[in-house]
N, C-alpha and C positions, 0 to 999 in steps of 0.2 A: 336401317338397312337399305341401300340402295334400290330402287326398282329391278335394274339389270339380275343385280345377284338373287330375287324374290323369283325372276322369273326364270333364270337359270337352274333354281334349286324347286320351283315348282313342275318345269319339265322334267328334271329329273327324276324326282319320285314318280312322276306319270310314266315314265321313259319303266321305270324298275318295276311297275305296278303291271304295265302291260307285257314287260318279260316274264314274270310270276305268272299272269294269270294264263297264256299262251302253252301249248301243248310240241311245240317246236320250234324251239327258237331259231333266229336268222341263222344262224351258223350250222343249225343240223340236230343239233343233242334234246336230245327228247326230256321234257320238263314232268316228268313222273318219279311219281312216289311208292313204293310197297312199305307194304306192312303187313304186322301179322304171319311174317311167315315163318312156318314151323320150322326148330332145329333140324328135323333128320331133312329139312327141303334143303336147309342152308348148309348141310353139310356135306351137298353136292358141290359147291364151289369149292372146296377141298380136294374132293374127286375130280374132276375139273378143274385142275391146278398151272396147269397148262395157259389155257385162253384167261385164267384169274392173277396170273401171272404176266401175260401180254397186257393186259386190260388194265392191271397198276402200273399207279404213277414212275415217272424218274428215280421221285428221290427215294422211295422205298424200293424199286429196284437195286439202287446204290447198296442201299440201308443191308437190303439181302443177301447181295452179292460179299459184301465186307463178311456179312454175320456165318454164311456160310462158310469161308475158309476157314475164320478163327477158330468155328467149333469144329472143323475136321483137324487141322493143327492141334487143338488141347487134348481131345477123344486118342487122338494117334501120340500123343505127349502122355498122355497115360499111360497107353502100352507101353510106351518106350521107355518110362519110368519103372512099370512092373516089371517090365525085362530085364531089364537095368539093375535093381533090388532083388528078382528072385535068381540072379545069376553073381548078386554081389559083388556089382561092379560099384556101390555109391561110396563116397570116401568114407562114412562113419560106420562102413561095415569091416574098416582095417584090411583092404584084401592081401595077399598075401603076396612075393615077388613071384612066384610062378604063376601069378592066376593069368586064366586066360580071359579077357572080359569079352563082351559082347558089341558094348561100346565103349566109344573113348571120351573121357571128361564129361561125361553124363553124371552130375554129379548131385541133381538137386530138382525140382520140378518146373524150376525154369529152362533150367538146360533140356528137360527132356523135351519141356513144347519148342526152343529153338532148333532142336535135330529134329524136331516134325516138319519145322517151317524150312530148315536148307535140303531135307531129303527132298520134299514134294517141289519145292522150284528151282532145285539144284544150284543153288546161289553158291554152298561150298564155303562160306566163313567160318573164320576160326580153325578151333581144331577139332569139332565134332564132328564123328562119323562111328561106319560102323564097320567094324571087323568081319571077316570069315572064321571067326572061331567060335563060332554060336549059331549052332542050324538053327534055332527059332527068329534069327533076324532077317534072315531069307525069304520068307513067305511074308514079314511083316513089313517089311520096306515094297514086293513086290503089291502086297493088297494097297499099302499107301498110295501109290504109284497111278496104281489102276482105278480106285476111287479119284483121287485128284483129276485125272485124264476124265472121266467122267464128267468131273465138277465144270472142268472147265467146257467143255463140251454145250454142257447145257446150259452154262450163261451163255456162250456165244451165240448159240437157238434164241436163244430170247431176247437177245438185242440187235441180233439180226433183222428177227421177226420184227419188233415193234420199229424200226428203221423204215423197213421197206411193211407195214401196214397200210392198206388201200386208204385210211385215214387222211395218210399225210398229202396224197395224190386228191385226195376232195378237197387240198384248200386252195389249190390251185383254180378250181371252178368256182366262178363268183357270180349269180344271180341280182339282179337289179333290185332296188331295194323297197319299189315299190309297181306296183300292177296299174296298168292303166285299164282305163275302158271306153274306144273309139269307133269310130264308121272304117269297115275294113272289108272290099271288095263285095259291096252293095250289102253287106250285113251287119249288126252291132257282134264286136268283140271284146274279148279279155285277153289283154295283152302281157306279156311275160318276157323280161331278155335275158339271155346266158350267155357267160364267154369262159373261153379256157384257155390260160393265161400262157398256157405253155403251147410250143408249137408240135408238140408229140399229141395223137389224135386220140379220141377215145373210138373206138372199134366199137360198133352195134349198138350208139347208144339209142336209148329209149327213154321219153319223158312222160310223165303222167302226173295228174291231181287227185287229191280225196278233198273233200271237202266234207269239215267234220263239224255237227252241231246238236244241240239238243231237239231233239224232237217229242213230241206228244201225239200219242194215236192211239184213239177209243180208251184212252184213261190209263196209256202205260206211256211212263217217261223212258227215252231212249238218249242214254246220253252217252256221248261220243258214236252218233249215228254218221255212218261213213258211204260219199254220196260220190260215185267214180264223176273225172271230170278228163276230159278228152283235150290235150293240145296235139296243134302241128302245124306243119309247113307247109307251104305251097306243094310242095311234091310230096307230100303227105307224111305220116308221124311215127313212121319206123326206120330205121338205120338211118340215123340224121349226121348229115354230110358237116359234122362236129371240125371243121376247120379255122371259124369266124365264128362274132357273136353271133347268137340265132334271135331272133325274135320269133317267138312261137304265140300262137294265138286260140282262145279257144271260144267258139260260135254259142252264141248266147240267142239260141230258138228257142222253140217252148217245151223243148227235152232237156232245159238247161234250169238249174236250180238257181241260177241268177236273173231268170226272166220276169220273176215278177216284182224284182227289185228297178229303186230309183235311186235317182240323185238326192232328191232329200231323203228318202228311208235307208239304206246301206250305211251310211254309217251307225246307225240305230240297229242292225241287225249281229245276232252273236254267233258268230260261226269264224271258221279259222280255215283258211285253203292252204292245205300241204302238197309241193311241190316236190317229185320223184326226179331224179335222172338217175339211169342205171346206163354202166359201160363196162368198156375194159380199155386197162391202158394200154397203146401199142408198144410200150417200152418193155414192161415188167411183164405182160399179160396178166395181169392182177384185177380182178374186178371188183368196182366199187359204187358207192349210192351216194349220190351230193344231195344233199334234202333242206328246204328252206320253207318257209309258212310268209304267208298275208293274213291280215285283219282287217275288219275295214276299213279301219283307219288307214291299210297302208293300201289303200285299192282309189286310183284316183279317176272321177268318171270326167268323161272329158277334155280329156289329154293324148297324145301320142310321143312315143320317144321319137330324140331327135336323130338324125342319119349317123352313124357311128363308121360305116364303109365308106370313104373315096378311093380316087387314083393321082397317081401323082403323075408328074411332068415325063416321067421316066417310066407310064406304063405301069407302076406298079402299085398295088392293091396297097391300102395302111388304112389299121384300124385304128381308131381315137376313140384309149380307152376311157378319157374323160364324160364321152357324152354318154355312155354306158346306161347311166340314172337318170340324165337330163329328159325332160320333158317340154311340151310346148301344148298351150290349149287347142282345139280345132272344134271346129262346130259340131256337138252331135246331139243325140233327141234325152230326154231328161229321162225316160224312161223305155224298158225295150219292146213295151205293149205299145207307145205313141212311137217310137221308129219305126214297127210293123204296121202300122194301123190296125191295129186291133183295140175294143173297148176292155176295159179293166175298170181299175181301183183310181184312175187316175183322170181328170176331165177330157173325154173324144168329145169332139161336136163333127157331125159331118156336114159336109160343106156344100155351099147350092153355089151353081152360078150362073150369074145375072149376066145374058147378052146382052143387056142395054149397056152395061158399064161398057166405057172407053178412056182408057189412058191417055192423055197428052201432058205437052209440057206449058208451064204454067211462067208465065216473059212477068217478069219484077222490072218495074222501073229503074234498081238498081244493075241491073243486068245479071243477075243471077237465078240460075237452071232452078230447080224443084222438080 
């Protein structure tokens, strides 16, 4: 087996192991399982048929949609048949030349589901229909009628709805696909970028973190312990001026649960940062939550992303959504107790200095500085 392909199908399983084991995936959908749970719970999504019905897929929407007409069609093919038979209009009842029938050519139980099927969509084929000489076909052509107008009613609710689902408006918001961690206005930060790919704004948005891990304290394990984690902007972290990517940042002091992490230790730590935006769209006024997670593997210390805003010759503003991801190293401290100076886990030495030392330059016979 080639190397290439060994190492292709090795990152893959690492690629699938760390989507399994994550509590949020990149895309939003929440990596949980129930169980256990009791019948009369679950027969709440029944009662709740509605949002359990937004919430299934296409194809069994399809599936539904078909299954429903049919069986209003055969149900009303019945009546139409027993009408049909108790007024003896089927041909092997011999009806007689004065009879007055109910329907016409209704003569067998297929015929009675096709006069269900041309009553309710008024298609009008053939020569089935139904007379005035039989009051009980009057109240049963109008309850067809008004069931059907129902039916269709409430598919069209339903694929309205999952149409325009604040769903489809979060895939247009696309998150960076990995977190840096830089020197950013005299302090160490966690850095984060968002863009929104359409030019319709999100209204009131608001972004926030949980940062979710196991913890132990006095001999009780807490797991999925949830630790708020604060971003924002320069002009601070509410109604964010959602027109461009943002780069949002969040300050890594000693209120920060990433302060007493490093460059060598973070990757070796297990915890999962979930990322919030909450808006509304200016279009639909629909409000919705774009949500994406980091691990440490996708947390890179040491880096900054690259400028994503210019302007062009013409004055005008253009975002380049390529550099979106990109990154670029820039010097920063290995850990955020040695960027503060403060002592930790990690080696401080404090420093003396010697006023006898003086710096000069040191003349090489081949003429070169030092």
């Amino acid at each position: 087996m080639p190397r290439s392909l060994r190492e292709w199908f090795k990152d893959y399983r690492l690629e699938r192991r760390i989507r399994k084991n994550r509590l949020v995936t990149k895309d939003g959908h929440c990596n949980i399982e129930f169980g256990n749970v009791m019948h009369k719970n679950g027969f709440a999504y029944v009662l709740d048929f509605w949002t359990t019905l937004v919430e299934t897929r296409w194809r069994f929407i399809l599936l539904y949609f078909v299954a429903s007409y049919c069986l209003n069609w055969f149900i009303f093919g019945l009546f139409w048949y027993w009408l049909a038979r108790n007024n003896g209009d089927l041909f092997w009842q011999n009806p007689t030349p004065d009879h007055k029938p109910c329907t016409i050519n209704v003569n067998d139980m297929t015929y009675a589901f096709l006069n269900a099927l041309e009553t309710q969509t008024g298609m009008g084929c053939g020569n089935l229909f139904v007379t005035d000489l039989c009051p009980g076909a009057v109240p049963l052509i109008t309850t067809q009628m008004v069931i059907g107008l129902f039916i269709s009613i409430f598919w069209c609710g339903i694929v309205i709805t999952k149409i325009t689902l604040p769903k489809k408006r979060a895939k247009t918001i696309t998150f960076s696909k990995s977190a840096v961690i830089c020197p950013k206005k005299g302090t160490l930060c966690l850095q984060i970028r968002v863009a929104n790919l359409r030019k319709t704004l999100m209204i009131g948005s608001q972004i926030y973190g949980k940062l979710l891990r196991t913890t132990v304290t006095g001999g009780e394990t807490v797991i999925l312990d949830q630790v708020s984690i604060d971003f924002m902007l320069d002009a601070g972290k509410d109604n964010l001026f959602f027109m461009c990517p943002l780069t949002l940042y969040h300050i890594i002091d000693k209120s920060s649960p990433f302060f007493d992490m490093a460059v060598d230790t973070m990757h070796q730590q297990d915890f999962e940062l979930v990322v919030f935006l909450d808006g509304m769209d200016e279009s639909t006024s629909s409000s919705c939550q774009v949500r994406t997670s980091y691990i440490p593997q996708e947390i890179m210390w040491g880096y900054d992303f690259l400028p994503i805003i210019s302007r062009s010759k013409e004055r005008r503003y253009r975002v380049d959504f390529s550099n979106i991801a990109k990154v670029v190293p820039v010097p920063t401290a290995h850990c955020s107790r040695c960027y503060h100076n403060e002592p930790g886990n990690h080696l401080h030495l404090e420093s003396i200095d010697n006023k006898s030392f003086e710096v000069f330059d040191l003349q090489l016979p081949n003429g070169t500085n030092m």
